[in-house]
N, CA, C and O atoms as a GROMACS GRO file, in nm:
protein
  528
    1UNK      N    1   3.188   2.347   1.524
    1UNK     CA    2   3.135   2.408   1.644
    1UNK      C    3   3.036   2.315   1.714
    1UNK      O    4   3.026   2.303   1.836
    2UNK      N    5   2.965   2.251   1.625
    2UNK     CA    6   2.834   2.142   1.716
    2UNK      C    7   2.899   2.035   1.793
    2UNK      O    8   2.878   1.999   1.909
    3UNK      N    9   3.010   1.976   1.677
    3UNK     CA   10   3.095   1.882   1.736
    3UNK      C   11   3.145   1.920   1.855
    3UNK      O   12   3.142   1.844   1.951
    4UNK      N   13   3.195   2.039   1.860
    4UNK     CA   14   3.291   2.074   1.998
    4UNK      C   15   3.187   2.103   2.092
    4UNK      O   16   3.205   2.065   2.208
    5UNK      N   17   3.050   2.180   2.056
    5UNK     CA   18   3.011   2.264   2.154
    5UNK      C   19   2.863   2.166   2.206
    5UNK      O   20   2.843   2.118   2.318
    6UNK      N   21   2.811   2.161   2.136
    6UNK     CA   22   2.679   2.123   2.119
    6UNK      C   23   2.652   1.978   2.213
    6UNK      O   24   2.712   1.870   2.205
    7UNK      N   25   2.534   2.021   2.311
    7UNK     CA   26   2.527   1.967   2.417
    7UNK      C   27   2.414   1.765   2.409
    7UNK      O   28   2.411   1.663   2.478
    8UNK      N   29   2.342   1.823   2.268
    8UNK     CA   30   2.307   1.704   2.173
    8UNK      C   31   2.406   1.601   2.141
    8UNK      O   32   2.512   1.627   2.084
    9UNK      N   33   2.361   1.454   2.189
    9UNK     CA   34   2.449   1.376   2.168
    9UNK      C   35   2.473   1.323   2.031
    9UNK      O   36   2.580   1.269   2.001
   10UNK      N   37   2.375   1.339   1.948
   10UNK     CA   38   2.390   1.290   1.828
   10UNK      C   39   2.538   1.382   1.701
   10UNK      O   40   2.610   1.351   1.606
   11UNK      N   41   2.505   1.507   1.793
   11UNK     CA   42   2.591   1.612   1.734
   11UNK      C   43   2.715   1.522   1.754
   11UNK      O   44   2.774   1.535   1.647
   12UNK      N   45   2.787   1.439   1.830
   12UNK     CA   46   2.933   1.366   1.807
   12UNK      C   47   2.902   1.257   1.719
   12UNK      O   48   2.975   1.158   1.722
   13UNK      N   49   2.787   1.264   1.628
   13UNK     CA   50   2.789   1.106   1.586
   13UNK      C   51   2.857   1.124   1.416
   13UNK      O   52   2.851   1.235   1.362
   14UNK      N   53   2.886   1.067   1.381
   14UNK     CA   54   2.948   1.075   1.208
   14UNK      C   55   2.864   1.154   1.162
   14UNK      O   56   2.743   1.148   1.185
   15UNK      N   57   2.952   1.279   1.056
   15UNK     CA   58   2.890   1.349   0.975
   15UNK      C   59   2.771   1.289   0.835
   15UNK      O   60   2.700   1.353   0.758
   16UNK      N   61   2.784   1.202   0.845
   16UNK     CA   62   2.712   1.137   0.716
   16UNK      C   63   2.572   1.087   0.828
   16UNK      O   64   2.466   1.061   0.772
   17UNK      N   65   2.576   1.079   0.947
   17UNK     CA   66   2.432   1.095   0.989
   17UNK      C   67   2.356   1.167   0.991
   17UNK      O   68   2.394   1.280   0.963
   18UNK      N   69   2.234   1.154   1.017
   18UNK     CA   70   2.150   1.266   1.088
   18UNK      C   71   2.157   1.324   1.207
   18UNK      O   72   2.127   1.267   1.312
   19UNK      N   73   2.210   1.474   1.194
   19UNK     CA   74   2.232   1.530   1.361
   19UNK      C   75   2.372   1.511   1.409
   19UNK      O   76   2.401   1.544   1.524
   20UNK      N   77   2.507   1.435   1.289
   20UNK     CA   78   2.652   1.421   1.321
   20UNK      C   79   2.683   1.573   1.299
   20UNK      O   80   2.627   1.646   1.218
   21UNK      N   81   2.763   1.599   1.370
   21UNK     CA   82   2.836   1.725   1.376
   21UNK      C   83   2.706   1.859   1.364
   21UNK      O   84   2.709   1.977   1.328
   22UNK      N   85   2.605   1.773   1.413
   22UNK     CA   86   2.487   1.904   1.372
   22UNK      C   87   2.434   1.924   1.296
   22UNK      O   88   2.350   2.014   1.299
   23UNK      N   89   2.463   1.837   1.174
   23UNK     CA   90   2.381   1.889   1.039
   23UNK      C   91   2.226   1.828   1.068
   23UNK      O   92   2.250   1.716   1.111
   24UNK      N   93   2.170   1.834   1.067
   24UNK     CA   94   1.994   1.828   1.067
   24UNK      C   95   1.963   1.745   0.917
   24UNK      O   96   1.920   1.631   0.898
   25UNK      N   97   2.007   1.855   0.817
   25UNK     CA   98   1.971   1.776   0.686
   25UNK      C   99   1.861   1.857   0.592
   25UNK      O  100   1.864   1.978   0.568
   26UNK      N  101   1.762   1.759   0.544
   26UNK     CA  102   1.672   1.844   0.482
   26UNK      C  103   1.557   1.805   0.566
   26UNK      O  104   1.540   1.691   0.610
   27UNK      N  105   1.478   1.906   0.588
   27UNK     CA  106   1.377   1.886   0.668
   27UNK      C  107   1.238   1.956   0.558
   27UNK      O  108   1.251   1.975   0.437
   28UNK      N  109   1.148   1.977   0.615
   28UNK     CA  110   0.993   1.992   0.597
   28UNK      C  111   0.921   2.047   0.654
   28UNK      O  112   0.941   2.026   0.774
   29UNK      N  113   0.808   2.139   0.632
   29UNK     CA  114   0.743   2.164   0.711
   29UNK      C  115   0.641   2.059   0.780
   29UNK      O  116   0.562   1.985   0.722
   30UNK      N  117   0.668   2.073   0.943
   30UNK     CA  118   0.572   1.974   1.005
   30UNK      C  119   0.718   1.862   1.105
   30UNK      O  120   0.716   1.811   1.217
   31UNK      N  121   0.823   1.866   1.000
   31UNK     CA  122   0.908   1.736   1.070
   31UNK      C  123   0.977   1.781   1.221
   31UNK      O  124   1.052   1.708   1.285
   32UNK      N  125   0.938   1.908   1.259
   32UNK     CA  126   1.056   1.948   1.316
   32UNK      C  127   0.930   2.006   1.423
   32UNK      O  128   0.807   2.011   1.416
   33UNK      N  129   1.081   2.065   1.566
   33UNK     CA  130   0.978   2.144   1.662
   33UNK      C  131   0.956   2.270   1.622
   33UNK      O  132   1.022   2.331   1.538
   34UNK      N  133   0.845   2.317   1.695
   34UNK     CA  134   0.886   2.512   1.663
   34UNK      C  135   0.943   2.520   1.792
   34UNK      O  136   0.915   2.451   1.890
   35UNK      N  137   1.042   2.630   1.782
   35UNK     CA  138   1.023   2.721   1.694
   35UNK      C  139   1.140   2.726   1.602
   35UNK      O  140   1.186   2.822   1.540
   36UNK      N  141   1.180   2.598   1.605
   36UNK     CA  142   1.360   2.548   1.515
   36UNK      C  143   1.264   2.554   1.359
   36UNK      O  144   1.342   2.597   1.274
   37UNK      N  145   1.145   2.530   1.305
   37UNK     CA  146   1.077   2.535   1.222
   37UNK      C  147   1.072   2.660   1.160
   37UNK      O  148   1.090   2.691   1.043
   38UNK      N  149   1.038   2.745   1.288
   38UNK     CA  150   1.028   2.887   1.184
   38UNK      C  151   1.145   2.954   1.177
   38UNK      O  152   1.152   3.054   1.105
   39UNK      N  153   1.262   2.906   1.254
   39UNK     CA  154   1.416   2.949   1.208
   39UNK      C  155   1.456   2.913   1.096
   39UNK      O  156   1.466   3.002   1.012
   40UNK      N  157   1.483   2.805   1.065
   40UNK     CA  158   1.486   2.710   0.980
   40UNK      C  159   1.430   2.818   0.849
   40UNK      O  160   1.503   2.884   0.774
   41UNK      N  161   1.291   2.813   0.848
   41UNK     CA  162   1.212   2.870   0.724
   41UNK      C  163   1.234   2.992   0.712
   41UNK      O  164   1.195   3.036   0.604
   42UNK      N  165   1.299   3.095   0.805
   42UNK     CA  166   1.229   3.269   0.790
   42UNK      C  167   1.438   3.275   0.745
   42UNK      O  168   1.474   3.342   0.649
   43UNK      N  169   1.534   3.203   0.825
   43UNK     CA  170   1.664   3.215   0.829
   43UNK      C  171   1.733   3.219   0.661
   43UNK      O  172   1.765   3.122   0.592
   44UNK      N  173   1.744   3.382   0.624
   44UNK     CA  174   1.836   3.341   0.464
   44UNK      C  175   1.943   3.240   0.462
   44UNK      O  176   2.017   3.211   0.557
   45UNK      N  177   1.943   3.173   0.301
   45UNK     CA  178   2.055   3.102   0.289
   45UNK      C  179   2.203   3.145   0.335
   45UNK      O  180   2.232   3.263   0.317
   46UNK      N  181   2.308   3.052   0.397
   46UNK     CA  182   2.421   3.127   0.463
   46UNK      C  183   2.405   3.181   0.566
   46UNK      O  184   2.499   3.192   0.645
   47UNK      N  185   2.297   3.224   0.589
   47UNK     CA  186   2.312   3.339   0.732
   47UNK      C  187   2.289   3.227   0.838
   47UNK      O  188   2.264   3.110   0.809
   48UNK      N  189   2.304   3.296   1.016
   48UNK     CA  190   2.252   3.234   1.104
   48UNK      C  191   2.148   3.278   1.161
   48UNK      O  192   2.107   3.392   1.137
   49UNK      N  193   2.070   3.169   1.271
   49UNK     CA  194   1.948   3.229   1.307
   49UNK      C  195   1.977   3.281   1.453
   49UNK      O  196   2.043   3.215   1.533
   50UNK      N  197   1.924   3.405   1.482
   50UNK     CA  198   1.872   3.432   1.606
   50UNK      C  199   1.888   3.312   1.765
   50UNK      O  200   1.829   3.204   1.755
   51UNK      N  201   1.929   3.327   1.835
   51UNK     CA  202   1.985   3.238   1.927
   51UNK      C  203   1.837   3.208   1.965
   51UNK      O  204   1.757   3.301   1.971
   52UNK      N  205   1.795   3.068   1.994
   52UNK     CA  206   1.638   3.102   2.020
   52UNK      C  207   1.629   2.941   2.128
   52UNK      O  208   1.716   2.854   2.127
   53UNK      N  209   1.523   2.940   2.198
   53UNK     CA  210   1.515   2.805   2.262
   53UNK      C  211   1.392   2.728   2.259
   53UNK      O  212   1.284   2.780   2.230
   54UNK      N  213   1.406   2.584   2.294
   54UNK     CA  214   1.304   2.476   2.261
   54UNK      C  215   1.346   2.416   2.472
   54UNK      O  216   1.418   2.436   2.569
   55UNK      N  217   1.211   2.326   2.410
   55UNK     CA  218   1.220   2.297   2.557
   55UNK      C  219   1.337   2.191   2.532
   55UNK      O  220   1.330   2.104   2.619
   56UNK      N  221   1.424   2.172   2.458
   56UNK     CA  222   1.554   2.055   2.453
   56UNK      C  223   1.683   2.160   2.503
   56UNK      O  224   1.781   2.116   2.562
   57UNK      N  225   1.662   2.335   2.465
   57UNK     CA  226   1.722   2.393   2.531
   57UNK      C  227   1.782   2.508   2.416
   57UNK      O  228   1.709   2.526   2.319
   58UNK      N  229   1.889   2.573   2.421
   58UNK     CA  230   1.908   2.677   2.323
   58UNK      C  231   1.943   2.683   2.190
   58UNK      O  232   2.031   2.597   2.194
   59UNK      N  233   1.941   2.721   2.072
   59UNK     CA  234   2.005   2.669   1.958
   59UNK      C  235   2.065   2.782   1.887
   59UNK      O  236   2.088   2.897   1.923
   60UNK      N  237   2.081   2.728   1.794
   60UNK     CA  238   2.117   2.874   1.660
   60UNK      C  239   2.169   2.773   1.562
   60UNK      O  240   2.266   2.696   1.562
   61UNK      N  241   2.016   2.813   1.428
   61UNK     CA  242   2.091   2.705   1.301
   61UNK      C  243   2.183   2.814   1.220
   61UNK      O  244   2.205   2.932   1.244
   62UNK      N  245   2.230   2.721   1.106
   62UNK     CA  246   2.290   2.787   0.975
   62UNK      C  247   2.221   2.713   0.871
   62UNK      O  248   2.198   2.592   0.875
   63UNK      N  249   2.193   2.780   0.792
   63UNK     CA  250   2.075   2.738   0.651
   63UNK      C  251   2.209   2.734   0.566
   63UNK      O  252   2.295   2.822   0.568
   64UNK      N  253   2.211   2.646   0.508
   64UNK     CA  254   2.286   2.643   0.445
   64UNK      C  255   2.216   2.584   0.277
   64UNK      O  256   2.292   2.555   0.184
   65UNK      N  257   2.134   2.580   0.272
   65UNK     CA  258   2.005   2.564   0.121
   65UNK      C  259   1.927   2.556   0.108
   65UNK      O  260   1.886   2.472   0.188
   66UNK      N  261   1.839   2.596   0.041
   66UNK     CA  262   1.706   2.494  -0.014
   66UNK      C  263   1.672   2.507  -0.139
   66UNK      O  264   1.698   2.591  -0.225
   67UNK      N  265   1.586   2.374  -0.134
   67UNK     CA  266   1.531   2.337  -0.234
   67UNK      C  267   1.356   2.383  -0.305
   67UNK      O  268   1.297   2.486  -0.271
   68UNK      N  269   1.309   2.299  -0.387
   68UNK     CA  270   1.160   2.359  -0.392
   68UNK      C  271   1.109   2.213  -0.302
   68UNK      O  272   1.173   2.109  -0.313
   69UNK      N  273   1.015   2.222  -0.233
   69UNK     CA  274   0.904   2.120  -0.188
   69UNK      C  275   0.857   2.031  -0.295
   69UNK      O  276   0.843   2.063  -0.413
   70UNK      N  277   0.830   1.901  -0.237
   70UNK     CA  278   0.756   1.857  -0.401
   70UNK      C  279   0.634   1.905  -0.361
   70UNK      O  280   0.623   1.959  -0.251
   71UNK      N  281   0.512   1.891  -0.456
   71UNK     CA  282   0.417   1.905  -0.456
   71UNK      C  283   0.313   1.846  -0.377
   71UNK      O  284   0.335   1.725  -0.367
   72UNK      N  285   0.176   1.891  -0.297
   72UNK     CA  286   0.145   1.830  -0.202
   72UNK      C  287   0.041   1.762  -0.266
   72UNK      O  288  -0.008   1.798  -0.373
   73UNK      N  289   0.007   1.664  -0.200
   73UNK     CA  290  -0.094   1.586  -0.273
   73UNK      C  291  -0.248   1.597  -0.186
   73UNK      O  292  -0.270   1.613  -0.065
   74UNK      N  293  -0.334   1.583  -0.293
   74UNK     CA  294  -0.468   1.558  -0.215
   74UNK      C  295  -0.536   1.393  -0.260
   74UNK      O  296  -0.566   1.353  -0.372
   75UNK      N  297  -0.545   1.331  -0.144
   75UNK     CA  298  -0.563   1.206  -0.172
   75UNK      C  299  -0.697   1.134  -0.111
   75UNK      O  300  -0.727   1.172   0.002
   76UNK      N  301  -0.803   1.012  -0.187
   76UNK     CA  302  -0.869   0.972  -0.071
   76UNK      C  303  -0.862   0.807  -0.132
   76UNK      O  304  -0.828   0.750  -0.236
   77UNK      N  305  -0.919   0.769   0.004
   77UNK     CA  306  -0.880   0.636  -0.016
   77UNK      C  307  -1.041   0.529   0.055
   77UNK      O  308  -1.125   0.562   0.138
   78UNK      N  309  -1.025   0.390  -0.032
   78UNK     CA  310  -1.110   0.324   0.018
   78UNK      C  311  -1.061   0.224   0.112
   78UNK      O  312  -0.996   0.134   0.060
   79UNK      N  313  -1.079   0.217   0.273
   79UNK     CA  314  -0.995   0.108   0.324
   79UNK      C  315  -1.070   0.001   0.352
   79UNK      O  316  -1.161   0.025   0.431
   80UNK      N  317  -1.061  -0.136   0.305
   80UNK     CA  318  -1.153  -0.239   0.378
   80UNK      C  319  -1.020  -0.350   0.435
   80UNK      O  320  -0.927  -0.406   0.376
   81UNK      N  321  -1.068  -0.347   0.575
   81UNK     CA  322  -0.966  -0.425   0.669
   81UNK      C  323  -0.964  -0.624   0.688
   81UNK      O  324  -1.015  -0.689   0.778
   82UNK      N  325  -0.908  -0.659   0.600
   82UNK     CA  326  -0.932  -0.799   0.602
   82UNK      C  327  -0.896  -0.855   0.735
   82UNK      O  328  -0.813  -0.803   0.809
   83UNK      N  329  -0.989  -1.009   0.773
   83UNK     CA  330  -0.959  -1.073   0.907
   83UNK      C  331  -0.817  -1.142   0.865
   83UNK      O  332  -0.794  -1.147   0.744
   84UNK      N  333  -0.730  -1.191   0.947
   84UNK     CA  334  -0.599  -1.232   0.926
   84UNK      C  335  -0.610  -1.394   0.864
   84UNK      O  336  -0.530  -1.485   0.886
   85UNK      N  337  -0.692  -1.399   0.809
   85UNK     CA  338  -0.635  -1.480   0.724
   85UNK      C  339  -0.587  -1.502   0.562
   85UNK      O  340  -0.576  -1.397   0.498
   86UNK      N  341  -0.562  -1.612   0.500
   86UNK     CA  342  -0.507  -1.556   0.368
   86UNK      C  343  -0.640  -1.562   0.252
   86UNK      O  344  -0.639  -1.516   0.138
   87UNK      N  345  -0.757  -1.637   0.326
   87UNK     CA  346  -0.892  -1.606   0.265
   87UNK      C  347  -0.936  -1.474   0.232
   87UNK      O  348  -0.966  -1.421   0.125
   88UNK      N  349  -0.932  -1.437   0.338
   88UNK     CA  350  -1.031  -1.250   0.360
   88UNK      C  351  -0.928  -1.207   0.251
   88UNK      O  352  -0.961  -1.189   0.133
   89UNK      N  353  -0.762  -1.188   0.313
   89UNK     CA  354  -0.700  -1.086   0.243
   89UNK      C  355  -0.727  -1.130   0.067
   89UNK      O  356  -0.759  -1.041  -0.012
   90UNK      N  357  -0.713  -1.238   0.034
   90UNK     CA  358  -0.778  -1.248  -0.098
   90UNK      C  359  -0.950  -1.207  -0.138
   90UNK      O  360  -0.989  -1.179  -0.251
   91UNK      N  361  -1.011  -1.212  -0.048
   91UNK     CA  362  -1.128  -1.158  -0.040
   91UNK      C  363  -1.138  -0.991  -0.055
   91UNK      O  364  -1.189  -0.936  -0.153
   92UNK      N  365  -1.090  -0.932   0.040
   92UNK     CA  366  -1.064  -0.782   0.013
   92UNK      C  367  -0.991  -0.692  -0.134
   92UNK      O  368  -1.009  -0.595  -0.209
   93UNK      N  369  -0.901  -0.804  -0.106
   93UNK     CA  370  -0.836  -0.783  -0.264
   93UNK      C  371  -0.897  -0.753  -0.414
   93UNK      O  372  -0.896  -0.670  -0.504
   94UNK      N  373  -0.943  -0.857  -0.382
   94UNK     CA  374  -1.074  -0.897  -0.467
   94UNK      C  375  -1.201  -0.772  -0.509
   94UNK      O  376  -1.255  -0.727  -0.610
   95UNK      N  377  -1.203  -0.756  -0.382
   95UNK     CA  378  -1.333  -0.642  -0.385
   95UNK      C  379  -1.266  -0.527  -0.448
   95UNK      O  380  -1.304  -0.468  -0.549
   96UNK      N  381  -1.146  -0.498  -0.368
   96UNK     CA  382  -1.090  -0.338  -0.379
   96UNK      C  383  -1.036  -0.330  -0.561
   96UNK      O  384  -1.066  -0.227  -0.622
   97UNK      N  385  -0.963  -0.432  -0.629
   97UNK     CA  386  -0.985  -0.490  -0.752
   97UNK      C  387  -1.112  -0.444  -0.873
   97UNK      O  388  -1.111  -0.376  -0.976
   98UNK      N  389  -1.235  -0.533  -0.783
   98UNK     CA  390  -1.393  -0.454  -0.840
   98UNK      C  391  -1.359  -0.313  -0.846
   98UNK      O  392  -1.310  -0.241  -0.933
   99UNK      N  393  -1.389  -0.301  -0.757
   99UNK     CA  394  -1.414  -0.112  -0.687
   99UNK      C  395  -1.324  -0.020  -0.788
   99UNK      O  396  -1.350   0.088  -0.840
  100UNK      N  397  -1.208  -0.103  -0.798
  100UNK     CA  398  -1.092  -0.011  -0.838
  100UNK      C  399  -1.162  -0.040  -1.032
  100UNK      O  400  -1.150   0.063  -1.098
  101UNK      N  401  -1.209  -0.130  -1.093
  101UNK     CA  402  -1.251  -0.168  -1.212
  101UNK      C  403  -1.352  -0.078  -1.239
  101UNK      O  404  -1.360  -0.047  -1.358
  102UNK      N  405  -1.423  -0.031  -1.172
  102UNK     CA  406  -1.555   0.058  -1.218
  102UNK      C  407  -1.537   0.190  -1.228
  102UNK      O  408  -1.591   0.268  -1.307
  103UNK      N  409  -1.429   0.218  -1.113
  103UNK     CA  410  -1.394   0.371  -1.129
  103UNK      C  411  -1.308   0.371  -1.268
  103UNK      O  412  -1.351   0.452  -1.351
  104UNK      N  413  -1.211   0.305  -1.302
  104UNK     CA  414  -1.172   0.294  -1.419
  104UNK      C  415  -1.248   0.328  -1.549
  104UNK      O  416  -1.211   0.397  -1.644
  105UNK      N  417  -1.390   0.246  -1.523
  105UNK     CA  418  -1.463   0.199  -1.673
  105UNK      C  419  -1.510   0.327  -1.657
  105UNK      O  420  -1.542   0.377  -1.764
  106UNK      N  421  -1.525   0.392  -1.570
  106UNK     CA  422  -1.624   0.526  -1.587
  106UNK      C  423  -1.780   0.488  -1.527
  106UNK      O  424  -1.867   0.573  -1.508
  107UNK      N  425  -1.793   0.370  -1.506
  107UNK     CA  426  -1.924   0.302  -1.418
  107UNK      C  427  -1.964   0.349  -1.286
  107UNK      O  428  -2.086   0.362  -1.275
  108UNK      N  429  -1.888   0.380  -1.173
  108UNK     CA  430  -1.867   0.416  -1.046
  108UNK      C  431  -1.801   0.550  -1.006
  108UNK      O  432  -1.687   0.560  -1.051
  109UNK      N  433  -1.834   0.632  -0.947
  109UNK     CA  434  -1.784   0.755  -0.903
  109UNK      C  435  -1.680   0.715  -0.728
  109UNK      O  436  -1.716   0.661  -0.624
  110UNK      N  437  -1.585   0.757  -0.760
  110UNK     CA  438  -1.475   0.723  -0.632
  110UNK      C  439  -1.580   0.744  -0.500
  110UNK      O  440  -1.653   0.660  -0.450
  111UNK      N  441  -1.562   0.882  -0.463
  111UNK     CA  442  -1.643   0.924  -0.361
  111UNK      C  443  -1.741   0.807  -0.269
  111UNK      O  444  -1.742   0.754  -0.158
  112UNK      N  445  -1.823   0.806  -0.400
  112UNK     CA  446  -1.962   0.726  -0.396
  112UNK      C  447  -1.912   0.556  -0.305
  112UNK      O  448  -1.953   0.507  -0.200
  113UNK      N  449  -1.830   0.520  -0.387
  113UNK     CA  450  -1.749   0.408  -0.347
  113UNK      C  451  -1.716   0.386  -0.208
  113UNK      O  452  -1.755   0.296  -0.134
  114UNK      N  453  -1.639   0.482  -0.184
  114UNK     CA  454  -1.578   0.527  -0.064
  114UNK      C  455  -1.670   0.524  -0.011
  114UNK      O  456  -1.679   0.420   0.054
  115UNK      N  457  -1.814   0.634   0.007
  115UNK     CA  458  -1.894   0.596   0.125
  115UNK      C  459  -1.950   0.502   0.150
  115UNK      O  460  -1.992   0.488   0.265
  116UNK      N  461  -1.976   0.378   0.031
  116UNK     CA  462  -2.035   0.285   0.057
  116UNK      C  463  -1.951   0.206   0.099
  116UNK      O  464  -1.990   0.159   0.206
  117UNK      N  465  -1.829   0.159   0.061
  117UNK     CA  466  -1.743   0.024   0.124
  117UNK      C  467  -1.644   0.031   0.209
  117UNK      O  468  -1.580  -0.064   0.254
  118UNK      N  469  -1.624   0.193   0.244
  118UNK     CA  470  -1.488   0.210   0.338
  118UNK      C  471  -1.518   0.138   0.443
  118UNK      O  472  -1.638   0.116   0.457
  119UNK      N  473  -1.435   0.086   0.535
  119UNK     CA  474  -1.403   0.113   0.613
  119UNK      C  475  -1.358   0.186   0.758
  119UNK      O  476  -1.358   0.145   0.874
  120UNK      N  477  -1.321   0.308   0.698
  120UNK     CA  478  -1.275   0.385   0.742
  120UNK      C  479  -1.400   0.498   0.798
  120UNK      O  480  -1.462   0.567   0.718
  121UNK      N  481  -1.425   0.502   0.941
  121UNK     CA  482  -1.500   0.594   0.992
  121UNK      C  483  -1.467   0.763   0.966
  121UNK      O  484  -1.543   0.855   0.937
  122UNK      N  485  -1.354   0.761   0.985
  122UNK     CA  486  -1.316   0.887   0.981
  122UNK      C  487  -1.350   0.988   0.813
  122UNK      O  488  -1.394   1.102   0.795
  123UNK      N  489  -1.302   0.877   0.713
  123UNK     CA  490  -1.282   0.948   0.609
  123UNK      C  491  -1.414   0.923   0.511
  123UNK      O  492  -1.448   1.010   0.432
  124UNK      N  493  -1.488   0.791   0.524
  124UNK     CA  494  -1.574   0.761   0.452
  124UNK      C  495  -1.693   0.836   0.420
  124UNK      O  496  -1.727   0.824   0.303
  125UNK      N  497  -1.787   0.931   0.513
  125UNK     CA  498  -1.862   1.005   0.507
  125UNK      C  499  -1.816   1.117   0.464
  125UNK      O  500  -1.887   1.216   0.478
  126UNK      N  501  -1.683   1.130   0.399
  126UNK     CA  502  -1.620   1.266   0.287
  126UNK      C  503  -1.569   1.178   0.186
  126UNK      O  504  -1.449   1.208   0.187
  127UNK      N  505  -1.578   1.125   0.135
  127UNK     CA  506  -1.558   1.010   0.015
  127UNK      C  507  -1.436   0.974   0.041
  127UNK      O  508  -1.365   0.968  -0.059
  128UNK      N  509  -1.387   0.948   0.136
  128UNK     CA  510  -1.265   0.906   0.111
  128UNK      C  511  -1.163   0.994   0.124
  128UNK      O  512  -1.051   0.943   0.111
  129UNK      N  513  -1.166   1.123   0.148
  129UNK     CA  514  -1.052   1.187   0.135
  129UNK      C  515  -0.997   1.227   0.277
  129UNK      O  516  -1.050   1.269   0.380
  130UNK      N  517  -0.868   1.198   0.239
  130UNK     CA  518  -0.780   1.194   0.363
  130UNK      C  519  -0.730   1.332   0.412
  130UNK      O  520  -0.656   1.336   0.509
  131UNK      N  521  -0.771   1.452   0.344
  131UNK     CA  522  -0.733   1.596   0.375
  131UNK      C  523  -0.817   1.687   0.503
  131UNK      O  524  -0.811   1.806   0.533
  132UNK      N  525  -0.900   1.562   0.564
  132UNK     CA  526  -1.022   1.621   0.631
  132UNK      C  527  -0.914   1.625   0.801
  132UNK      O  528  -0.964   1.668   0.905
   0.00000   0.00000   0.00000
């Protein structure tokens, strides 16, 4: 039906693509528009969804599985941005190396780290963590 009907050009492209004959694939929460997102998620396996529209124009999926999500991660990080040469980047290396040696030994607390050597404006004044 996508093949024949479907006004998406990708929908004529080989089934083994993304978007050939319509299949979408496996998606995620976040990868997609709404409100094809909350079709997608609320739509039982097998069934179809509700004829519904995006500003690309009208749709209606078929769920045809799912899976479990992997697990989400909470992560933080120390970034120090080397100048382009092959000095610094061995220089940074170097440091992030240290940094990474103390949290290891049990000497250094991550966080702590993070606010002192990041880089990173955004994340550094929360130790590092990228969930902010």
């Amino acid at each position: 039906m996508a093949f024949r009907h479907s006004d998406d050009p990708s929908a004529k492209s080989p089934r083994t693509t993304r978007g050939g004959w319509g299949h979408i694939g496996w998606i995620k929460m976040g990868q997609t528009i709404e409100p094809m997102e909350t079709y997608a998620f609320n739509t039982p396996v097998g069934e179809l969804s509700p004829i519904f529209r995006t500003r690309y124009g009208y749709h209606v999926l078929k769920v045809h599985d799912r899976k479990p999500a992997p697990y989400d991660v909470r992560a933080a990080h120390i970034m120090i941005t080397p100048d382009p040469t092959p000095e610094d980047s061995a220089r940074v290396r170097h440091t992030l190396d240290s940094l990474r040696q103390l949290v290891l030994s049990g000497k250094a607390d991550f966080a702590e780290l993070a606010r002192q050597y990041s880089e990173d404006w955004r994340t550094k004044s929360y130790g590092g963590d990228l969930a902010i």
